[in-house]
N, C-alpha and C positions, 0 to 999 in steps of 0.2 A: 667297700672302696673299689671303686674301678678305673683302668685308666686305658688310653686311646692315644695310639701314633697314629700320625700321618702317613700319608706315600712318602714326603722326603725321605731320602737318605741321607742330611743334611740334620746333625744333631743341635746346632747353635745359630740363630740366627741374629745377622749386624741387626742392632736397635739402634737410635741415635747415639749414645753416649758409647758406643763399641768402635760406632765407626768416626765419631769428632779423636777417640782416642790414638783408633789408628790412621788419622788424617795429622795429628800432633807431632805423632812418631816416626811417617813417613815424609813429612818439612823438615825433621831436624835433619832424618836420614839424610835427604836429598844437600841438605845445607853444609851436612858434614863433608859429606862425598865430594862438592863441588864447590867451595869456595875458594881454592886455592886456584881456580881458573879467573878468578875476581879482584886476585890478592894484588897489591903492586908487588914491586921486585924488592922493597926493604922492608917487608910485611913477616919476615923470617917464617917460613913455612915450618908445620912441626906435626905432620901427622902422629908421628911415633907419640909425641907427646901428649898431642889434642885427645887420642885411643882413651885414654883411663877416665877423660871427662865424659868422655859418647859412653860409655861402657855404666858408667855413675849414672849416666840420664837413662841408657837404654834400659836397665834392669825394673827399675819403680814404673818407667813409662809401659813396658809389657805387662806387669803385674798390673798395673791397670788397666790395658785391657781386657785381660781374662775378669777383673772385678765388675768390668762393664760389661762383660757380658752375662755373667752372674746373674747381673742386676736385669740385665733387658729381657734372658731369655731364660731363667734360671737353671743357668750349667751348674750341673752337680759332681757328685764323687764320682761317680761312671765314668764321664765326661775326662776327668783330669786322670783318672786311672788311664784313661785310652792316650790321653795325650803321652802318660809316660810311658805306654808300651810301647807307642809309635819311635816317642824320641829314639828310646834306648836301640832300636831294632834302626833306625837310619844311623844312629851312632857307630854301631859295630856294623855297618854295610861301608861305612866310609872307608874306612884302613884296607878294603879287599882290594882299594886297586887305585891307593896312596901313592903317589910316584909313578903311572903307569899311563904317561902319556896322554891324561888328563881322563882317566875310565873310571867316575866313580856311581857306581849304582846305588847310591842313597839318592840321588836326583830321580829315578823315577817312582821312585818311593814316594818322594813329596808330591808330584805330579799328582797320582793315585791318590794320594791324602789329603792333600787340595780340594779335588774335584771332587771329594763325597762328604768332605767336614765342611768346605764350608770357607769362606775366605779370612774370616778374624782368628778361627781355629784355627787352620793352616799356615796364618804369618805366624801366629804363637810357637806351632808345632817347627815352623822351620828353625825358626830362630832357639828356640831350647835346643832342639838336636843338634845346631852347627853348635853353642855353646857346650853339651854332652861332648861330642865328637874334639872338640881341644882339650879337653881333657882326659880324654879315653888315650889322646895319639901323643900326646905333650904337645900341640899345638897352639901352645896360649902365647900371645904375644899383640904387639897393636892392632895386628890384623883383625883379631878375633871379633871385635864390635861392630867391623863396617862387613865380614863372614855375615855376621847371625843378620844381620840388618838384609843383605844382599838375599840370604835363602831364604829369611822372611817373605819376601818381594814375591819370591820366586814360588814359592806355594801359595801364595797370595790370589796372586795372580793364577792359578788352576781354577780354583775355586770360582772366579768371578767370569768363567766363560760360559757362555752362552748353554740355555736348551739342558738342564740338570736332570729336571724329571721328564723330558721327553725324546733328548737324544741320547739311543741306547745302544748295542751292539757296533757291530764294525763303523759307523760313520764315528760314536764316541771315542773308540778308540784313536784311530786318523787325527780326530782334530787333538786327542790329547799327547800324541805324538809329536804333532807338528807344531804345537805349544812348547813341547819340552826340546824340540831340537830350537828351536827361536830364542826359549828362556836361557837352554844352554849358551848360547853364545851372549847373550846380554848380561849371566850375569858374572862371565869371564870377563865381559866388558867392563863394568862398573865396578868388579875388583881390581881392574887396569886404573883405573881412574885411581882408584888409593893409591896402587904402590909408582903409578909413574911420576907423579909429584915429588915423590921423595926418596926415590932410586938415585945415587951418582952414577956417573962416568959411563952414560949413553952417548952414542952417538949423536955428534950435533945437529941430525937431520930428523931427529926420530925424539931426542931429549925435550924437556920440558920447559920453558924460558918464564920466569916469571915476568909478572908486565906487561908482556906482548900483547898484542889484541888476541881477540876471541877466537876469531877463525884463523887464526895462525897457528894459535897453541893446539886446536881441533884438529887441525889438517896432519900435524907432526903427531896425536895422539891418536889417528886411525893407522898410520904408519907403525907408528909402534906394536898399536893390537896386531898388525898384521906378522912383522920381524918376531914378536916373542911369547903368543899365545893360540896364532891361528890352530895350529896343531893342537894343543891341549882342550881346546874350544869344540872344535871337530870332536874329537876322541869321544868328550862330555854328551854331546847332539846324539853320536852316531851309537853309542851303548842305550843310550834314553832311550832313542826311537825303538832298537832292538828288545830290551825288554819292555817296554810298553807293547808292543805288538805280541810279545809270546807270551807272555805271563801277566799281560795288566787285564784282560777278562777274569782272570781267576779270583786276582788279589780284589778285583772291583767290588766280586760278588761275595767275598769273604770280607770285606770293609761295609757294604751295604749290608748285608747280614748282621753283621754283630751292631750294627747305629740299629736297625729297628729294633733287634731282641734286648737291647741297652734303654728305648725308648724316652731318650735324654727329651725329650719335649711333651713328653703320654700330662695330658693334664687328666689331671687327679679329682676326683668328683666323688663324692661321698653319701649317699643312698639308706635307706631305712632297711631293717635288718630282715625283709626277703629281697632286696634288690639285688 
């Protein structure tokens, strides 16, 4: 029996049924996130509440992606071992800098883990670690669904940039910097978008109106990001970029390393007994 990697570094590849799964689960996301921009004003907004049903859908809807990709590309034990060393190890990076002005180094973590699993492994990996990580810190609450859904995105997103196996050294680095300081800010954004909707007793310049038109509610909800998370946003960018540039050669080649000696894809071929 013998068997044969690729050059990828890239253990799981989207087949059709990986990626219609993760097209399923990032509409709901998006529907979750934003329909209370949609709502009329006696549509009683209820994110807190809506949290347990996204959380109900989100769980089965992940598990079937990891089953689709099972199925497309046949990700094995290896494969879900790696996933849960990853998670665990952004889990416990989260709380080092909980509270601190928005500095948390689990974000270049997923960067790194993005860009060399692979983009359906990497919405997986993000989303279990923000899930690990609420419960590592006591952090569970409504938030926790539209969290895992947002980091999901955000490693997601690593993954599907450009030039895998041919852009290497310091340009890869750069672009996965400049990734992570971009992601950083969007996905302070799109956690804006939950809690503004159903935060009281903002200022009525900056506050949320239901009903209003579109670009009304838009205009008062870039206001807001800017009054009460530019700073934490910043914070998130400015540590990403820094350890990505000092430490993400290392971690790359320590991630590329153990995907080929793992050889989650070596297809397997089987030979007469002098082959």
């Amino acid at each position: 029996m013998t068997g044969t990697t690729g050059r990828s570094a890239r253990p799981v590849r989207l087949g059709p049924r990986a990626v219609a799964a993760l097209v399923l689960i990032s509409a709901i996301g998006v529907a979750a996130f934003g329909w209370p921009l949609l709502a009329g004003p006696d549509s009683g907004l209820a994110h807190s509440k809506d949290a347990p049903w996204l959380f109900a859908a989100l769980l089965p809807l992940l598990v079937g992606v990891v089953v689709a990709m099972i199925a497309d590309s046949g990700l094995d034990a290896k494969a879900v071992a790696m996933l849960g060393v990853l998670a665990a190890v952004g889990a416990a990076l989260r709380p080092l800098g909980a509270g601190t002005a928005g500095l948390e180094p689990m974000f270049f973590l997923m960067v790194l883990s993005g860009r060399v699993l692979g983009p359906g492994f990497g919405f997986v990996l993000g989303s279990v670690t923000m899930f690990a990580s609420a419960l590592l810190t006591g952090g569970v609450g409504p938030w926790m669904p539209f969290q895992m859904l947002s980091m999901g995105w955000f490693a997601m997103g690593a993954g599907m940039l450009p030039g895998p196996d041919r852009l290497r050294g310091r340009a890869e680095l750069l672009m996965l910097a400049a990734y992570g300081a971009v992601a950083s800010f969007a996905y302070g954004t799109v956690m804006n978008l939950y809690g503004w909707t159903i935060v009281p007793g903002q200022a009525s310049g900056i506050s949320f109106h239901p009903g209003d038109a579109l670009g009304d509610n838009l205009v008062r909800f870039l206001a807001y990001c800017t009054a009460t998370s530019l700073g934490w946003d910043l914070g998130r960018a400015v540590l990403t970029v820094v350890l990505t540039l000092t430490v993400g050669t290392a971690l790359l080649k320590a991630l590329r390393r153990a995907t080929r000696r793992a050889a989650f894809e070596a297809q397997v071929t089987f030979g007469g007994p002098g082959e």
